[in-house]
GUROPA-864658 format. One line per field, with one value per atom (N, C-alpha, C): residue number from 0; residue in one letter; x, y, z. Coordinates in steps of 0.05 Angstrom, whole numbers, always signed. Each point is the difference from the previous one (the first is absolute). Layout:
// residues N
seq: [NUM/...]
type: [a/...]
xx: [X/...]
yy: [Y/...]
zz: [Z/...]
//
This chain:
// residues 105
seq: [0/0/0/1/1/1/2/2/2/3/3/3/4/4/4/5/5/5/6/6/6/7/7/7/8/8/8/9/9/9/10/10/10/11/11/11/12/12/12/13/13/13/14/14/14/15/15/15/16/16/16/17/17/17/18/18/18/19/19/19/20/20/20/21/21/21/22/22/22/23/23/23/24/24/24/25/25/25/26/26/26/27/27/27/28/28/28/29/29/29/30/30/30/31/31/31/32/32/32/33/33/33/34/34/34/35/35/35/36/36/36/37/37/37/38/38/38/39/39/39/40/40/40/41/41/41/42/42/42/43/43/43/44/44/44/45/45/45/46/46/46/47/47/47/48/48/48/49/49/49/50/50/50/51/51/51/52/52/52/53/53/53/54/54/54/55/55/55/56/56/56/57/57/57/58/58/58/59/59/59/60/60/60/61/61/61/62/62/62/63/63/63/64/64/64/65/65/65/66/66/66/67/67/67/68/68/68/69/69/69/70/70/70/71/71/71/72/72/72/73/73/73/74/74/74/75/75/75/76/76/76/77/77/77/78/78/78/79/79/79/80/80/80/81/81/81/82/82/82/83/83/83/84/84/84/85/85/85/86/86/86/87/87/87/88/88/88/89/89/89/90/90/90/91/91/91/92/92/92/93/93/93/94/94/94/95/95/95/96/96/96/97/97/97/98/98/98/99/99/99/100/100/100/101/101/101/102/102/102/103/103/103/104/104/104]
type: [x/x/x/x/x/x/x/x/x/x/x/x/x/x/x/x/x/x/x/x/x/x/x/x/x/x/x/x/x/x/x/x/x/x/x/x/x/x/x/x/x/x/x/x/x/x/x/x/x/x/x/x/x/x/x/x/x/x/x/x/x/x/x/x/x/x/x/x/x/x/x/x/x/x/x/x/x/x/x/x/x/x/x/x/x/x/x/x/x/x/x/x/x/x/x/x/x/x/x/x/x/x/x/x/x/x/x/x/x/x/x/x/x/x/x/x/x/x/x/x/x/x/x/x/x/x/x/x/x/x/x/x/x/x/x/x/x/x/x/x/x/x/x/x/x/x/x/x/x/x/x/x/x/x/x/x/x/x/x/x/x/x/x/x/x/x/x/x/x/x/x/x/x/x/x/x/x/x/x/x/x/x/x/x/x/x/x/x/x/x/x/x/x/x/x/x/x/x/x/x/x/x/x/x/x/x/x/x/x/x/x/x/x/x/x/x/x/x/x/x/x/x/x/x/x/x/x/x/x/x/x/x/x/x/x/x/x/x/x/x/x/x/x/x/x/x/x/x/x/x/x/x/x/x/x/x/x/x/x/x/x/x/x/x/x/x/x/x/x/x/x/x/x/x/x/x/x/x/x/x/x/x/x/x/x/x/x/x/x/x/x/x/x/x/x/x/x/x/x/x/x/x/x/x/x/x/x/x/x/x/x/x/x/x/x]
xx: [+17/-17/+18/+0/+12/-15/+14/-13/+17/-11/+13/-9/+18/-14/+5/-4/-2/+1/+10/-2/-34/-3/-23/-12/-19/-20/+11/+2/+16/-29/+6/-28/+14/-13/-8/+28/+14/+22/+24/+3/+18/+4/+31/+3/+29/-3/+28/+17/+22/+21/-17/+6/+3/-22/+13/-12/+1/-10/+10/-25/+27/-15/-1/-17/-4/-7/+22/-17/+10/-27/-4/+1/+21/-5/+7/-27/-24/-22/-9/-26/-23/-12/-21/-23/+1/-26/-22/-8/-35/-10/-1/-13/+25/-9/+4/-9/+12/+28/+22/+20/+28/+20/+24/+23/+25/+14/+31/+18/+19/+28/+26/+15/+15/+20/+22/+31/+20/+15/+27/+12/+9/+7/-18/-27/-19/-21/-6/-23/-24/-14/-26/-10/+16/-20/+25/-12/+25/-2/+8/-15/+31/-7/+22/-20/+23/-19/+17/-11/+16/-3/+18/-2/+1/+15/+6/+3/-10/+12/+19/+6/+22/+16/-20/+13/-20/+16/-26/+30/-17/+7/-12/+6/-21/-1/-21/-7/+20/+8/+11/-18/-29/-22/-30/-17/-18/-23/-24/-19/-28/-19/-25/-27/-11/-21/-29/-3/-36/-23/-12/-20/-31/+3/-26/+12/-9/+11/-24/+3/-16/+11/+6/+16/-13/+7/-9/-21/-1/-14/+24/+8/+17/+3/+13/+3/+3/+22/+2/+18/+9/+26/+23/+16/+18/+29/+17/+28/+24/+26/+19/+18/+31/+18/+19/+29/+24/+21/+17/+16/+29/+18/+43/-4/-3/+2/-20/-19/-17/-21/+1/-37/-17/-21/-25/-27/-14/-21/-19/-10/-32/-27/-26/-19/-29/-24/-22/-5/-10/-11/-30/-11/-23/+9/+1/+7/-13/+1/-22/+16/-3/+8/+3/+24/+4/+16/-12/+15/+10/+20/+15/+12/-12/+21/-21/+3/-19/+10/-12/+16/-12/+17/-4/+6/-17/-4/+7]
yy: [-23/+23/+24/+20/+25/+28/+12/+29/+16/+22/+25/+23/+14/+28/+17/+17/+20/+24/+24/+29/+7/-1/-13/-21/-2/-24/-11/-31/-7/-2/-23/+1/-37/-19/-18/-20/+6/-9/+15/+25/+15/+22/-7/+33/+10/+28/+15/-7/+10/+7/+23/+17/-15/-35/-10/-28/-14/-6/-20/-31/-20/-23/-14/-15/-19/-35/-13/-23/-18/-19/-25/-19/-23/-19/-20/-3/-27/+4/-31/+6/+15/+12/+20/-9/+26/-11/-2/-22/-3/+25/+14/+20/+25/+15/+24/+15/+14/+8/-20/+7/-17/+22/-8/+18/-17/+11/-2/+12/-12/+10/+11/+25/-3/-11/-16/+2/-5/+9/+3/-34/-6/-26/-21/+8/-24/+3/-24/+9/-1/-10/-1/+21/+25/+23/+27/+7/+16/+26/+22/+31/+8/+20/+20/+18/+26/+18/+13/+8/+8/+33/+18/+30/+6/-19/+13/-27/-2/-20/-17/-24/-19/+6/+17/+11/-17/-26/-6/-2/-8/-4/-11/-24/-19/+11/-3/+13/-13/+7/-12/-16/+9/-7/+17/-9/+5/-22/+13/-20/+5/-14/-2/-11/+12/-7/+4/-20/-2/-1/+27/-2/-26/+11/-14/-12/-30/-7/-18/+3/-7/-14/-31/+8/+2/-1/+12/+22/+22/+22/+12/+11/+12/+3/+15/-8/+39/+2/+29/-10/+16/-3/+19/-6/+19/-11/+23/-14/+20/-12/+15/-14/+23/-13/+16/-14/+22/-9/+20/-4/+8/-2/-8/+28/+20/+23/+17/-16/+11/+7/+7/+6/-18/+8/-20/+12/-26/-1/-4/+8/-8/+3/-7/+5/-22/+17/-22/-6/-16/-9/-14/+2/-13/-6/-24/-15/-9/-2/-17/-30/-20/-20/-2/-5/-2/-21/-18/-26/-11/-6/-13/+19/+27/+10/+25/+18/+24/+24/+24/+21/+12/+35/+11/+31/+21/+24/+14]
zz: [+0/+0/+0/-11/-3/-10/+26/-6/-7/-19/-12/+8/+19/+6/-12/-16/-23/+11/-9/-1/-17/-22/-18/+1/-8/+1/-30/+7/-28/-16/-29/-14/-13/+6/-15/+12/+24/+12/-16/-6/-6/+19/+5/+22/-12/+16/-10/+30/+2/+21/+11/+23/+17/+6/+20/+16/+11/+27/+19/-7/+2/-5/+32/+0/+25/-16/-4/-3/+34/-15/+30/-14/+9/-21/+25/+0/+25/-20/+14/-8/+13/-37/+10/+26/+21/+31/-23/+20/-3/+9/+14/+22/+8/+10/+4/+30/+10/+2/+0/-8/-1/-4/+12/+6/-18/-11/-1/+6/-5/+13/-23/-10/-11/+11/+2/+9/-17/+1/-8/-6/-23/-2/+1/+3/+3/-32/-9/-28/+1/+23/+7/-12/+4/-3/-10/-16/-14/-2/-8/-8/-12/-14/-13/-13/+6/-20/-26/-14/-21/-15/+8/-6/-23/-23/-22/-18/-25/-15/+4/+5/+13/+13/+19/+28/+29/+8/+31/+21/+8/+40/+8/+14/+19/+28/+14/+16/+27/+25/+19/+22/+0/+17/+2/+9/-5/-3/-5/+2/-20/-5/-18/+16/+5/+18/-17/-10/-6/+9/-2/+15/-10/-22/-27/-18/-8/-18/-17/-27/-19/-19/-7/-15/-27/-24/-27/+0/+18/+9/+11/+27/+10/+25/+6/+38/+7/+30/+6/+25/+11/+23/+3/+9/+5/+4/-19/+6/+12/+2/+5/-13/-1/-7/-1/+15/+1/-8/-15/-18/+18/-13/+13/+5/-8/-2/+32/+10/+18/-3/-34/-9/+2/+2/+9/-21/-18/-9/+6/+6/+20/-11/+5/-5/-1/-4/-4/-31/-8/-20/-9/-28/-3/-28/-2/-22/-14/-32/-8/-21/-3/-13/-28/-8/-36/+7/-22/-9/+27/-4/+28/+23/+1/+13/+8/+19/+6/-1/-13/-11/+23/+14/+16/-11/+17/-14/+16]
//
């Protein structure tokens, strides 16, 4: 499952730079709320964001917390995520489902 958080609302699973990704690669909850975990060295659960054309950074830690989840509809929740540097991405979300993956606005 992977999310794209956008500056813009993408269109049809297309986005520009900036973007922070969050994927989870478990299997998708039945149910909702559910939490993850970013960490460092582990793949459960991944994030990087990316400022500029084949420009990312994986995140150092952080987390994805779902509040609603739908799947082939969409979900909503809230994430964080901090990068080597000390900056931190944060925010809520309401997502809606494309193909295998959920775009975010």
């Amino acid at each position: 499952m992977e999310f794209y958080f956008t500056a813009t609302q993408g269109q049809a699973g297309k986005y520009k730079e900036p973007f922070l990704q969050i994927e989870v690669n478990k299997i998708l909850p039945a149910s909702a709320p559910q939490s993850y975990s970013v960490e460092a060295g582990k793949w459960d659960v991944l994030a990087e964001r990316c400022l500029k054309p084949g420009s990312c950074e994986a995140a150092t830690s952080g987390f994805l917390h779902l509040l609603k989840l739908s799947p082939g509809a969409g979900g909503s929740g809230d994430y964080e995520s901090r990068f080597q540097d000390g900056s931190i991405e944060k925010g809520h979300f309401e997502a809606v489902w494309y193909r295998n993956y959920f775009l975010c606005g």
